[in-house]
Structure formats: C-alpha cells, structure tokens
C-alpha positions in Angstrom: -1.3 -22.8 -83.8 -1.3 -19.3 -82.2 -2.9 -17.8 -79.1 -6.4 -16.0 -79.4 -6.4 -12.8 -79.9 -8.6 -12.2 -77.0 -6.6 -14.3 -74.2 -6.4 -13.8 -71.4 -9.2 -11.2 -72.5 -10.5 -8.8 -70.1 -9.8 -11.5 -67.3 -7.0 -10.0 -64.6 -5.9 -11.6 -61.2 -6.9 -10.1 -58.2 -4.6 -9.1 -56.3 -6.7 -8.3 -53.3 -7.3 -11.9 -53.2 -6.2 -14.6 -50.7 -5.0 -17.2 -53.8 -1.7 -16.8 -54.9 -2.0 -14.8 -58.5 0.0 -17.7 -60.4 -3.3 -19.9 -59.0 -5.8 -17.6 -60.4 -3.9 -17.8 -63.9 -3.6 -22.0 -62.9 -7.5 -22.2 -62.7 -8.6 -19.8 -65.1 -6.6 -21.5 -67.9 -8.1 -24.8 -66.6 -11.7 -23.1 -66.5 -11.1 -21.9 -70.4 -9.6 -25.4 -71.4 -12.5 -27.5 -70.1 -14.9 -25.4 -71.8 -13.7 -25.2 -74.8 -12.2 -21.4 -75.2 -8.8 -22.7 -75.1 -9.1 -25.1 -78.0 -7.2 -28.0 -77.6 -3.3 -27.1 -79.6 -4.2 -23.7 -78.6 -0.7 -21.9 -78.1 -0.7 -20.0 -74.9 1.3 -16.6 -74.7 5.1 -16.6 -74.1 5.6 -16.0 -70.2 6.4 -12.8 -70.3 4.4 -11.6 -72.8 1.3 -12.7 -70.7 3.0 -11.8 -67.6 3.3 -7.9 -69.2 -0.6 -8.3 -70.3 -1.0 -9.0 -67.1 1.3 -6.8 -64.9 2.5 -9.4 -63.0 6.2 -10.7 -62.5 7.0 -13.6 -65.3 7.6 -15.8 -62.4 4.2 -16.0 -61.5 2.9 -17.0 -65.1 5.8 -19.6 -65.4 4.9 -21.4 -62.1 1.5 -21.2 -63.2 2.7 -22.3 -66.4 4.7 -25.1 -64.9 2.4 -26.5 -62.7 -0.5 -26.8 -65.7 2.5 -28.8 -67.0 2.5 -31.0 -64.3 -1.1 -31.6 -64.2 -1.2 -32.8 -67.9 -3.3 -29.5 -69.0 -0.5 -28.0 -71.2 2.7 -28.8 -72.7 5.7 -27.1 -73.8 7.1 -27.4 -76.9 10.2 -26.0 -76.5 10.5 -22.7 -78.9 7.5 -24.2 -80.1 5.7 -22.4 -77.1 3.4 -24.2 -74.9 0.1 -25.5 -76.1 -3.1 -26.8 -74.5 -3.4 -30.7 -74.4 -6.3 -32.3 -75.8 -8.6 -33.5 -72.3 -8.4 -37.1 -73.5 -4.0 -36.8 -73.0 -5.1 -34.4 -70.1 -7.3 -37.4 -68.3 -5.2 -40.3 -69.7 -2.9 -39.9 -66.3 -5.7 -39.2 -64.1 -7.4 -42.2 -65.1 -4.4 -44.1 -64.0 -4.5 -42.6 -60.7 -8.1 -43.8 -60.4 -7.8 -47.2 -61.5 -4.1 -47.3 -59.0 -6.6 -45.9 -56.0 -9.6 -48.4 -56.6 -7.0 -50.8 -56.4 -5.1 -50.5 -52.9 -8.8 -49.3 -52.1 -10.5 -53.0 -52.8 -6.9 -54.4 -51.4 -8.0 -52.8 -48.5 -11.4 -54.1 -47.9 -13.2 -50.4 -48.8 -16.9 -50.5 -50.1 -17.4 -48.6 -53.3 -19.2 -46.2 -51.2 -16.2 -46.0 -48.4 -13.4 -45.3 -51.2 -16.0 -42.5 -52.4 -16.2 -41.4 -49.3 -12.5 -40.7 -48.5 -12.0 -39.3 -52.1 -14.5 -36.4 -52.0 -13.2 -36.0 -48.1 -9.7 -35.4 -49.9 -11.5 -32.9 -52.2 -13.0 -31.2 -49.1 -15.9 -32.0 -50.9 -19.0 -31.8 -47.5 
C-alpha cells in the first residue's frame, strides 16, 4: 500500500491558529479516514517526508502521528510505515470503553438518559 499521491493535498496547518499544528494534522487525518479518502491500509507519509511537505518540524507529525496511534486510527508497521486502520479495529476499543462506562454507569444507579447526559457533558457537547 502506498500514500496517495495527493496527501496531504493542498491542506496546510495554520499556523496563526490557537490548535497546536500536530492537532490540526491529528484531526485532519481523522476527518480523511472517516470519510473514506484515507482508505483503510492507506500508507501515510514517512514523518519527515510529510513534515518537509508540510514545513513543519518532524516532531510535530510524529506526535501527531503517535497520538493517531494511540487512538486506534493508525498503526505502525515498523519499516513497513504506518498505515490507516480499518474503522471496525479503529471502534473495536471504543466500544469497550462504552460497554466498561454503561457498566459502572447502571452500577451506579444512572438512567440511560443521566449517563447520556454526563457523556455529551464530557464532550462539551451544550
């Protein structure tokens, strides 16, 4: 699997802006992946080939790199590269998180609508 040609495309952080650049290239990987531009096995750029494509410091791609690792979005492959996870693998561990938070939630004594409650509250959703 290789890269598209066109990533990361005409898309460039902005530095002007109050999130840190290696969140920008966090989100806007996670933005492509979820719709479908970053194929799932897509190989992403070596870190400091995108960090030169995007003239930023390779530190910046490879936290942003790492923390899509975390997060189950990508994974590296050693010289391999790293490569974007299927959503299924990607949701696999958020599920569990779910299912481990409805838990201690009914344990609690929560309603359905209480537990939804605190959730979008911890999303800052209003």
């Amino acid at each position: 699997m290789s890269a598209p040609a066109d990533f990361p495309g005409a898309w460039r952080p902005n530095p002007a802006s109050t999130v840190a650049l290696f969140e920008q290239l966090r989100l806007q990987v996670i933005h492509l992946a979820d719709n479908g531009a970053l194929a799932p096995g897509t190989r992403l750029p070596a870190v400091r080939a995108l960090a030169e494509k995007l003239d930023v410091a390779p530190h910046t791609v490879a936290r942003a790199y790492k923390e899509l690792e975390a997060a189950g979005i990508v994974a590296t492959r050693g010289r391999n590269g790293t490569v974007v996870s299927a959503r299924d693998e990607r949701l696999g561990g958020l599920a569990a998180a779910a299912a481990a938070y409805a838990d201690v939630a009914k344990a609690q004594g929560a309603s359905f609508a209480e537990a939804v409650k605190l959730l979008a509250a911890a999303y800052d959703v209003p």
